[in-house]
C-alpha positions in Angstrom: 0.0 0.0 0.0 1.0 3.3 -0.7 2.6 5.6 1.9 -0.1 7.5 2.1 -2.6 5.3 3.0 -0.6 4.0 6.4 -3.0 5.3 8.4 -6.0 3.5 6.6 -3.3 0.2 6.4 -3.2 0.5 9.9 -6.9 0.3 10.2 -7.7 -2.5 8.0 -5.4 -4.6 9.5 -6.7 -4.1 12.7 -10.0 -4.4 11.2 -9.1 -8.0 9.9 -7.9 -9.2 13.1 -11.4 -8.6 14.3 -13.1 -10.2 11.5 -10.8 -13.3 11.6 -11.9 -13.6 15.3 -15.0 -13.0 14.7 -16.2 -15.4 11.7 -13.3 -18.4 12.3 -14.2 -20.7 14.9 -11.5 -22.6 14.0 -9.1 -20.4 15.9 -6.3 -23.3 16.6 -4.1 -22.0 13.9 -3.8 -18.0 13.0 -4.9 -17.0 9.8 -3.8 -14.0 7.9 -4.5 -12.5 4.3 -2.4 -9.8 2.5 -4.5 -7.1 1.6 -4.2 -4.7 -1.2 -5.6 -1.2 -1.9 -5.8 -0.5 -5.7 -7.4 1.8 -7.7 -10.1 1.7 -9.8 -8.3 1.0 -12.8 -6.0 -1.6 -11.3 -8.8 -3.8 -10.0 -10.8 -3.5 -13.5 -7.5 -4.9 -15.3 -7.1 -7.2 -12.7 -10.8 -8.6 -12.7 -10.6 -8.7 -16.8 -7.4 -11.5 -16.1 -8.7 -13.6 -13.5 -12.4 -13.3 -13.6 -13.8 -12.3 -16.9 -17.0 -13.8 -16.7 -18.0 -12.1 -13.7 -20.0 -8.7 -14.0 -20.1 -5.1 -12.4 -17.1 -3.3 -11.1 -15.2 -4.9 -9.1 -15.3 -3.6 -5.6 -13.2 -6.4 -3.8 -11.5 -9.5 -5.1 -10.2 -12.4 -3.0 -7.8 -15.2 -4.8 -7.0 -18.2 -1.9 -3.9 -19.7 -1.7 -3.7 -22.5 -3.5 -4.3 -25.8 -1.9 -1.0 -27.5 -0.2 0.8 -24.6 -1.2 4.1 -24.1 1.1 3.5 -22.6 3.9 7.0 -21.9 5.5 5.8 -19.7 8.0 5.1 -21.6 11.2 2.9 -19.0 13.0 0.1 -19.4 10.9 -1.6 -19.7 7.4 -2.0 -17.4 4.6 -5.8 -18.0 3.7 -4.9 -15.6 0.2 -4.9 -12.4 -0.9 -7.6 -9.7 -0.6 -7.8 -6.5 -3.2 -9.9 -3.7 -2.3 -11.1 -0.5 -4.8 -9.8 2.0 -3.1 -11.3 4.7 -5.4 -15.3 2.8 -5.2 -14.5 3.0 -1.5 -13.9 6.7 -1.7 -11.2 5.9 1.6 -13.8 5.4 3.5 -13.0 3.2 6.2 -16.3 1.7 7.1 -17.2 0.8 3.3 -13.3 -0.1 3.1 -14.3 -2.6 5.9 -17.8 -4.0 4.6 -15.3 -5.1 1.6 -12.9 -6.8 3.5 -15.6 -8.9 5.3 -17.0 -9.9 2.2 -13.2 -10.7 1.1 -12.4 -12.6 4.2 -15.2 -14.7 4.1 -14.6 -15.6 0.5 -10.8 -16.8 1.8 -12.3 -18.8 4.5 -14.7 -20.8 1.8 -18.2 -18.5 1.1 -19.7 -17.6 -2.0 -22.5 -16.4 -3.4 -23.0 -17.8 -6.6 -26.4 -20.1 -5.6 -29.2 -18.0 -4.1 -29.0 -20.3 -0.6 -25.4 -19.7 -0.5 -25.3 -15.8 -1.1 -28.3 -15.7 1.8 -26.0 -17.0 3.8 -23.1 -15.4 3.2 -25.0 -12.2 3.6 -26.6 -13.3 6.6 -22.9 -13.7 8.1 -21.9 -10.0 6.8 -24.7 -8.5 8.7 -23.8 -10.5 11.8 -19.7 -9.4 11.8 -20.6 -6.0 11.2 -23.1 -5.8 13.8 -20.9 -7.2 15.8 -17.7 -5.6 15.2 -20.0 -2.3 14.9 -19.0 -1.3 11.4 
């Protein structure tokens, strides 16, 4: 991230903490993501690459790791990467956060592309922000 969004990096990683704690009950092991800030144009060329067939502007993309990649680190797992549109977002860190839920719980196995599973992936959005009070 760029220099001057430290303050903001600072937020959203704090931010994911919370939602880590909050959604994986599976707590024996940490998890972490990296977690990007691009703009506008960056996540449009990045969504044409990897997901083409998916529609609207991309406002957060989340690519897991790949299964039985290395992990060398022994102090936890790297569930992926997260990429948030900074310029959709407007730097807003509350909007910045509703996009990293939706990230996170894409890393930890959700999705939305059946109706049953998007009402449920929804149902867990409203419950993390409600309880992290974003």
């Amino acid at each position: 991230m760029r220099r001057k969004n430290f303050q903001l990096e600072k937020k959203l990683r704090k931010v994911s903490e919370n939602i880590l704690k909050t959604v994986d009950l599976r707590k024996t092991v940490r998890k972490k993501a990296d977690i990007f800030l691009l703009p506008h144009k960056e996540m449009l060329r990045l969504k044409k690459k990897f997901l083409p067939s998916e529609k609207g502007p991309p406002n957060v993309l989340a690519f897991p790791e790949p299964k039985h990649w290395p992990q060398p680190e022994k102090r936890g797992i790297k569930l992926g990467e997260i990429y948030l549109n900074l310029d959709l977002a407007k730097g807003d860190i509350r909007e910045l956060s509703r996009l990293l839920i939706h990230g996170v719980l894409h890393l930890l196995g959700y999705h939305h592309k059946k109706k049953s599973d998007r009402m449920k992936m929804e149902k867990l959005e409203k419950n993390v922000i409600r309880k992290l009070g974003y």
